[in-house]
Each structure stands twice: as structure tokens, then as C-alpha cells.
N, C-alpha and C positions, 0 to 999 in steps of 0.2 A: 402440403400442396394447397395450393390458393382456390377455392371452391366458391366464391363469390361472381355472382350473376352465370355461374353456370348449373345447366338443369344436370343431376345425377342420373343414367340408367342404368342397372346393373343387366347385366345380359340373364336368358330363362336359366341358364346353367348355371352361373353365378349364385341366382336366387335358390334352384332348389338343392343345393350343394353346399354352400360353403355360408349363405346366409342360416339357412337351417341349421349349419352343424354350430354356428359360432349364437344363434339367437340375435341376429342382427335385423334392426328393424330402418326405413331410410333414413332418417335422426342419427343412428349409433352409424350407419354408414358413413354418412357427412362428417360426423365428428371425429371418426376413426381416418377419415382421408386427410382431415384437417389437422389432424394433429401427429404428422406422420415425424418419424424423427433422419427417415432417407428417402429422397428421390431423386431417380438416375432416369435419365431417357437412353430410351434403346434402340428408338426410330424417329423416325420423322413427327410422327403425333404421340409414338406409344411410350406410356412409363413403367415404371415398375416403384411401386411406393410402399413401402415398409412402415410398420407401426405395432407399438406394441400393447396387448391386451391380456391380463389376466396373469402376467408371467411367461408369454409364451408372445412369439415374435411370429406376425401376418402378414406375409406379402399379397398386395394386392396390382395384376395387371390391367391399366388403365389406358386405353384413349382418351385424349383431347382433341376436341374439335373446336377451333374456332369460329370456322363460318358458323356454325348453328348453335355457339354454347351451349355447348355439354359435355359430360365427363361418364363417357360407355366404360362398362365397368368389367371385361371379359372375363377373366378368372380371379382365382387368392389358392393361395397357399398358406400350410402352416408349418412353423419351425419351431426349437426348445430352447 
């Protein structure tokens, strides 16, 4: 996912969930979005971006917004 000139926020629940359990700091976030190896839109802004870390495969649910560049970062999942 293209991550250039837009600002990242990951939402409070995001941070203290899934940033926590994975040791993700905004750097590994960014990088983790950018080096996604699927994304599929589900909606009209919102995606769903897969990427993989560790051996183990993270989905992560994302808004884009254009008007205000940035990339809300609602939830992530994790799979084997």
C-alpha cells in the first residue's frame, strides 16, 4: 500500500492491542503497511492489507482518506 505523503494513525485500540502484542513501533508500522504483499478494498475508503511478519501472516484494517491524507488504522488481525 502506497504510504507516501500520507500521515499514519493507528486508532487507541489498535495501539493498545495489536501494536503491543506484535512490539510495533510507527517505523515498523509504516513499513509493515508498505510492504504488504495483498490489498483488497472492501468499501469505499476502507481496506483490508495483509502482510507478512515473523512467519505468521497480519491483517491489518485500514482507512484512507483523502481529503486530509491519512491512513486510520482501525484494527489487525493475526493468522498461521
Amino acid at each position: 500500500m502506497d504510504t507516501s505523503g500520507y500521515a499514519i494513525r493507528p486508532s487507541k485500540h489498535f495501539i493498545k492491542t495489536w501494536m503491543r502484542k506484535w512490539d510495533y513501533d510507527h517505523d515498523a508500522l509504516k513499513q509493515a503497511l508498505e510492504n504488504a504483499y495483498k490489498v483488497e478494498k472492501v468499501g469505499k475508503n476502507k481496506y483490508e492489507v495483509y502482510t507478512r511478519a515473523k512467519g505468521k501472516s497480519r491483517k491489518f484494517i485500514v482507512v484512507k482518506d483523502e481529503e486530509y491524507k491519512e491512513i486510520f488504522i482501525i484494527s489487525g488481525a493475526e493468522g498461521k
